[in-house]
N, C-alpha and C positions, 0 to 999 in steps of 0.2 A: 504493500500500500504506500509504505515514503517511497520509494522506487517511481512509482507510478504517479503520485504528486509532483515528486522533483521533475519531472520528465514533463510534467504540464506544465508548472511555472517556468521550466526554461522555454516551451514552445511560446508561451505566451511572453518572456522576454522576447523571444525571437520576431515574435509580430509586433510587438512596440517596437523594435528597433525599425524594421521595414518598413511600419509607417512612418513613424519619425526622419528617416533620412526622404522619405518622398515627397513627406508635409515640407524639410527644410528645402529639398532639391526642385519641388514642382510647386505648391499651391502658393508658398512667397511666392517665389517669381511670378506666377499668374496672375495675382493678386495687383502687382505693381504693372507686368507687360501683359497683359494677355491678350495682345494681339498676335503675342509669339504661335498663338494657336492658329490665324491666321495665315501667317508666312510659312508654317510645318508642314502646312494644308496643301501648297500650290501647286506641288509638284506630280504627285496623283491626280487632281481634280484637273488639272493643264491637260494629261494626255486623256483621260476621257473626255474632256471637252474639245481634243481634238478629234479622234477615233470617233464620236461621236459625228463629227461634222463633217468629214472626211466619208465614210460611211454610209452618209444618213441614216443612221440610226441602226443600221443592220448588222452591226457590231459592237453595240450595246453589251451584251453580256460577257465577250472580251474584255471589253473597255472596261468595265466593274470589277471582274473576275482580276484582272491584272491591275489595276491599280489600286485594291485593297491590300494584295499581296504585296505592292510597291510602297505599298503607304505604312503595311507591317513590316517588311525591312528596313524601310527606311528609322521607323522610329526606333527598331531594334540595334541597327546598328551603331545610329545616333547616341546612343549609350555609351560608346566610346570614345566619342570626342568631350563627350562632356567630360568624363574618368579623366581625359586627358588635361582638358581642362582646369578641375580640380585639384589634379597633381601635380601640374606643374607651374600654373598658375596662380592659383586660389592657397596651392597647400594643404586643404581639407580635407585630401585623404589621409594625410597625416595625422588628424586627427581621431581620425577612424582606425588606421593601424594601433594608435597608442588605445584605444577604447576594446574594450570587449566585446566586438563586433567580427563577425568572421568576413572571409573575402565573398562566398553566396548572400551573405545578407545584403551587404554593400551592393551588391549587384542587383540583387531582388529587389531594394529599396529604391536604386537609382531609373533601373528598369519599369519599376509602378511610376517613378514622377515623368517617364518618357510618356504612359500610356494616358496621365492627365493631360499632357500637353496637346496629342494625338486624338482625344476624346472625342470630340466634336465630329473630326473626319471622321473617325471608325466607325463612329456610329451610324452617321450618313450614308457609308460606305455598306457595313455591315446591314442596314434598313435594306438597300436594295440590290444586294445580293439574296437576301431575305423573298424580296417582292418579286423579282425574276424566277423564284425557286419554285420547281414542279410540285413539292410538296415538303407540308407542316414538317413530317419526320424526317426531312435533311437537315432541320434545324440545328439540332444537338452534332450533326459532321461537319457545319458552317462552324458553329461557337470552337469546339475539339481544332479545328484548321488554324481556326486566329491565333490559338493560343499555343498551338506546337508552332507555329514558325515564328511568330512573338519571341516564346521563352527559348528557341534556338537562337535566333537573329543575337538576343538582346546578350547571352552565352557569348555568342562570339567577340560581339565588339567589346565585353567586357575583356575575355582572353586577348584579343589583336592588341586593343589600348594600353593593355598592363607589358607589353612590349616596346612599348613607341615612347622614347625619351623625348622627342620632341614635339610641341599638339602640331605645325605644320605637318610633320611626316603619319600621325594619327590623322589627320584631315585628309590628305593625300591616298595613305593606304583606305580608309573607309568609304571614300568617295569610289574609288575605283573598286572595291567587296562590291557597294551597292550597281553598281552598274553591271559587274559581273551576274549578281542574282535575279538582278529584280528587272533588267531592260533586256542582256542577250540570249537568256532561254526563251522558249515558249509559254510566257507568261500574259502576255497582249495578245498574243496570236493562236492558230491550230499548231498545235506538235507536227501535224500530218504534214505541213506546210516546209518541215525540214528533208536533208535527204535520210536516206535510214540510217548513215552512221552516226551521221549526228545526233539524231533521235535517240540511239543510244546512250550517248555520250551527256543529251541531256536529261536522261532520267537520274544521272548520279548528285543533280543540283534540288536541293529539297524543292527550291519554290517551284520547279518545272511541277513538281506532286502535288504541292497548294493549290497552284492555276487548275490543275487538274480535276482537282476534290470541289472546286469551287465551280467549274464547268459542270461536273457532272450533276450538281445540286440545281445546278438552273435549268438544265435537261440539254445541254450540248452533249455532241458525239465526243466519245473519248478513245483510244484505241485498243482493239481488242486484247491486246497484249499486259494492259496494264488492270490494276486494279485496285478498289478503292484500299484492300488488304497491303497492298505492295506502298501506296502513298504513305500509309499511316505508319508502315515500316520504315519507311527510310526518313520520315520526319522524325521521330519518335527516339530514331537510333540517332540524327544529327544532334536533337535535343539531349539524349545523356551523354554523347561524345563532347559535346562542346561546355555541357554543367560539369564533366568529368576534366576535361580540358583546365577551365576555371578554377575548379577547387583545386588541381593539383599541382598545375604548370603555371598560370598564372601570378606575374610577379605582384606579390602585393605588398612586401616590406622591403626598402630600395637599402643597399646594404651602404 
């Protein structure tokens, strides 16, 4: 019974800490800028309001499907330059090194104050992927989607960042991750639309499986080869390689 006490009060440190870094890292700044929510926003909502017009409108569900996944890498990734930021900048993870805080918390916390900034879009986003969807019971594969390439994305840039001495070359490396994931696979477009080695080559990128899971919920063709079993696989496995990454590889006390 103390065993099993102790093991709740520490979970429950564990979630004051998470809010608390995200209340310091996300709802101040909102609070003062929040138009930051704004300018986080442009770069998803730009290309379906291109795709869209481009289109007329017959690639709608592309245009959604990909730019929610662009809109969750990107705020995952974004994770890392802030990290970057704070440490080299701010200082403040120094703070956090010296506190009784682990390097997952730090990340988890920093990661929630990404998802208040991104709130707004996700939602909008998430609404009509929702509204396009063949049916109620995709729902719960839509929410499972957000939040495996969320908590991988947000893994990684915590991992990349804890690398990068300098926020230029953290800025530089993240900018080029997001373009790699979230613009060159099949993420806006049909997979079919590649030749087949490629096709192969991009089933190894989790988001090509996002776009996928998210086409298949609004009722697009997806290819026979793959399955919704094989997405959740390889999402699932980026998300504990790169939490696994984190907890063990990443630099979090600079020596």
């Amino acid at each position: 019974m103390i065993t099993t006490r102790v093991k709740e009060s520490k979970g429950f440190l564990v979630l004051k800490q998470v809010l608390l870094i995200a209340y310091l890292t996300g709802i101040l700044w909102l609070r003062r800028n929040p138009i930051s929510m704004v300018f986080s926003a442009i770069s998803p909502f730009s290309l379906l309001f291109v795709l869209f017009v481009v289109s007329n409108g017959h690639y709608i569900q592309f245009a959604v499907a990909g730019s929610l996944v662009m809109a969750l890498v990107g705020y995952g990734l974004a994770l890392g330059q802030d990290i970057s930021f704070y440490k080299t900048e701010y200082k403040i993870q120094d703070v956090f090194v010296a506190s009784p805080v682990s390097p997952l918390t730090y990340m988890t916390g920093l990661a929630l104050s990404q998802l208040l900034f991104g709130f707004p879009a996700l939602a909008v986003l998430t609404v009509l992927a929702a509204f396009f969807g063949t049916s109620i019971s995709n729902i719960p594969l839509l929410i499972s989607t957000i939040f495996l390439i969320w908590g991988s994305m947000s893994a990684m840039g915590f991992f990349l960042s804890s690398h990068m001495l300098h926020m230029r070359n953290a800025t530089q490396v993240i900018s080029f991750v997001n373009v790699i994931l979230a613009v060159l696979p099949p993420v806006f477009y049909s997979i079919g639309r590649l030749p087949l080695d490629l096709q192969y080559l991009a089933y190894i990128v989790p988001t090509t499986h996002a776009s996928l899971m998210l086409q298949y919920t609004m009722g697009l063709p997806t290819p026979k080869e793959w399955s919704i079993a094989l997405g959740l696989l390889v999402q699932v496995s980026y998300l504990i390689g790169f939490v696994m990454l984190a907890k063990t590889k990443a630099i979090w006390r600079e020596v």
